[in-house]
C-alpha positions, 0 to 999 in steps of 0.5 A, a space after each residue: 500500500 503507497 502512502 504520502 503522509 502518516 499522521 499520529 495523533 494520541 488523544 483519549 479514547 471516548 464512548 457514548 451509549 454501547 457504542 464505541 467512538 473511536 474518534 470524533 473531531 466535533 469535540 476534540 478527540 483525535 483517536 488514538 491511531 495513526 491517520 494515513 493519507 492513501 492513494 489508489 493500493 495498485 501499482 499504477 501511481 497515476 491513478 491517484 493522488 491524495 493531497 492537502 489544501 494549504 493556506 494558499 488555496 493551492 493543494 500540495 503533497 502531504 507532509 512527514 518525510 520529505 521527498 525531493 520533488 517537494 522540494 520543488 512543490 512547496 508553499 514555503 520557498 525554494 531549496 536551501 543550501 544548508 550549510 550555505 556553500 556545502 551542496 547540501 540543498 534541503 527542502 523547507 518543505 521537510 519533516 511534515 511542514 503541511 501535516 496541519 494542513 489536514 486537520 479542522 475544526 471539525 474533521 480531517 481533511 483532503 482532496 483527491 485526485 482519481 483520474 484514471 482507472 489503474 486496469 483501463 481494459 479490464 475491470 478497472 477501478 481506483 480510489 483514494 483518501 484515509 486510512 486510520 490505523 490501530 498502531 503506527 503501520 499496518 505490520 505493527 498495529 493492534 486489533 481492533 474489535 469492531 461488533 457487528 457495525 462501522 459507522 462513519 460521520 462524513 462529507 463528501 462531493 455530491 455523487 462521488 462513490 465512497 466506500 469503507 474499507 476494512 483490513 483484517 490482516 497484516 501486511 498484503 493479502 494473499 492473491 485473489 483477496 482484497 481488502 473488504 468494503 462498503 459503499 454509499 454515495 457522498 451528499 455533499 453534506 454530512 452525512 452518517 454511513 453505516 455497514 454491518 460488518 457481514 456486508 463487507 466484502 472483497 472487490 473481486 469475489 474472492 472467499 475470504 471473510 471479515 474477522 470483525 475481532 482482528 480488525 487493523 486498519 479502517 479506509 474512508 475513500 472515494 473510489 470509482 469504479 468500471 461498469 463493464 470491461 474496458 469501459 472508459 472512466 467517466 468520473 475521473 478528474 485531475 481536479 481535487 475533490 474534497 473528503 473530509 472525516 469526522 468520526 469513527 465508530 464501532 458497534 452502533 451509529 454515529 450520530 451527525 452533528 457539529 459540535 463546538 470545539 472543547 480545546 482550541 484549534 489551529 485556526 484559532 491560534 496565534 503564531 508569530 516568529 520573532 527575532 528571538 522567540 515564537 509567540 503563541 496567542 488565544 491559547 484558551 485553557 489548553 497546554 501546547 506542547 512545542 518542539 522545535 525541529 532542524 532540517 534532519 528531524 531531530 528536536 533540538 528544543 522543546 517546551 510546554 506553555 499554558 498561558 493564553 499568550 506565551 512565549 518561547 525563546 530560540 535564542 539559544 539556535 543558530 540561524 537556519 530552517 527549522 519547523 516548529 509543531 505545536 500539539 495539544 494532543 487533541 485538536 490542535 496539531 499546527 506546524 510552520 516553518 521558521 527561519 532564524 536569522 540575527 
């Protein structure tokens, strides 16, 4: 499975009724797994992209690890040779500068590119959008138990086939088998998507069946589909289309709803980079955690602040590039590139 960006968020489980909410961004409750950006799980890497809407307007490619061509897709400037005179030229694009990007105050968000069927003469389909991991891979993640029903709170273009898709081993599946799925269409509203864990089935027929207790990895996706061999994609667009997640839940429905955020969010904070410092504002009652990462990934400073208006030294870094992610493990989870320079 190809993926552009993995997101880690740790946050409190939460529940209501008998059912389980694994996560619900209308109140702040990012899960506790690992949210990933998928493109189409074939081969063909020109069958789908997943990207994030950055504050420009423009859709660029997901952050966390950093690739050469971001370098030069990137909406916080050109290569840097660091150190200047080495060759050494790093992309201020490194180490998750858009990750942010995704999150709302109300869900997790992407645009999607399906612009062509991955088997154009045969029974050709493709997909892209989230997946939502019990752990950090799918080799190393937990199981879940989802009961006898997923439910999904969602909002996508209006008419576009989505489908939830469930992975109940880890690593590939043997040949013949695919991941298992259900579908609905998008009405560009929010909307509730419920499956009953006996509907889910492979794309291709194959035998195999859902076991809901060993459940890894949870999909939401948009994905088009061939009405007949060889039939031409009439959907497909290299034109992004948004598809936005709100909650995950196991057991009973999701109940639709936008509820007003508990901790503060990325839109409503202040962030400013001064000459010898980082000032943070509107922080309401929440604790940011700060950390302050090189061109390498590696945490050169950290700090916790809690005052509604805070401060943070770097006097004590060099000049250069450096990113700077703030979390309060909940809701807010903001990154920015800073460049220091005296």
């Amino acid at each position: 499975m190809k993926t552009k960006m993995i997101l880690a968020t740790v946050a409190a489980m939460a529940a209501a009724a008998s059912a389980t909410i694994v996560f619900d961004y209308s109140v702040g409750n990012a899960g506790t797994g690992t949210m990933v950006l998928d493109d189409s799980h074939y081969s063909d890497p020109n069958s789908a992209v997943t990207l994030l809407q950055h504050a420009d307007g423009n859709y660029y490619p997901g952050g966390q690890g950093w690739t050469e061509g971001c370098g030069w897709d990137c909406p916080n400037g050109p290569l840097v040779e660091e150190p200047e005179g080495s060759g050494n030229w790093v992309s201020p694009c490194y180490w998750g500068w858009n990750d942010a990007d995704m999150l709302t105050d109300n869900s997790v968000k992407a645009g999607v590119k399906l612009m062509a069927y991955a088997n154009p003469t045969g029974w050709g389909f493709n997909n892209g959008g989230f997946f939502y991991i019990n752990g950090t891979t799918f080799a190393e993640a937990q199981n879940w138990n989802v009961g006898s029903q997923v439910s999904v709170v969602f909002k996508g273009v209006a008419g576009m086939p989505v489908k939830i898709y469930l992975k109940d081993v880890k690593g590939d599946y043997p040949d013949g088998q695919g991941i298992l799925k259900a579908g609905t269409t998008a009405n560009g509203q929010w909307q509730v998507f419920t499956a009953p864990t006996s509907s889910f089935a492979p794309y291709n027929g194959a035998t195999n069946v859902l076991n809901p207790a060993g459940v890894v990895g949870v999909g939401l996706e948009y994905e088009l589909g061939a009405s007949a061999s060889g039939a031409a994609c009439t959907q497909c667009s290299d034109t992004p289309k948004d598809l936005e997640w709100q909650k995950l839940c196991f057991d009973e429905a999701c109940q639709v709803g936008i509820e007003s955020a508990k901790v503060a969010s990325a839109k409503q904070v202040g962030f400013a980079a001064l000459r010898n410092g980082l000032q943070f504002s509107n922080l309401g009652s929440s604790t940011l955690n700060v950390q302050i990462f090189n061109t390498l990934g590696k945490v050169v400073a950290s700090s916790k602040v809690t005052a509604k208006n805070s401060f943070v030294s770097t006097e004590a870094l060099g000049n250069g590039v450096y990113v700077v992610r703030a979390t309060d493990g909940a809701k807010l989870n903001m990154m920015r590139n800073v460049t220091i320079m005296r």
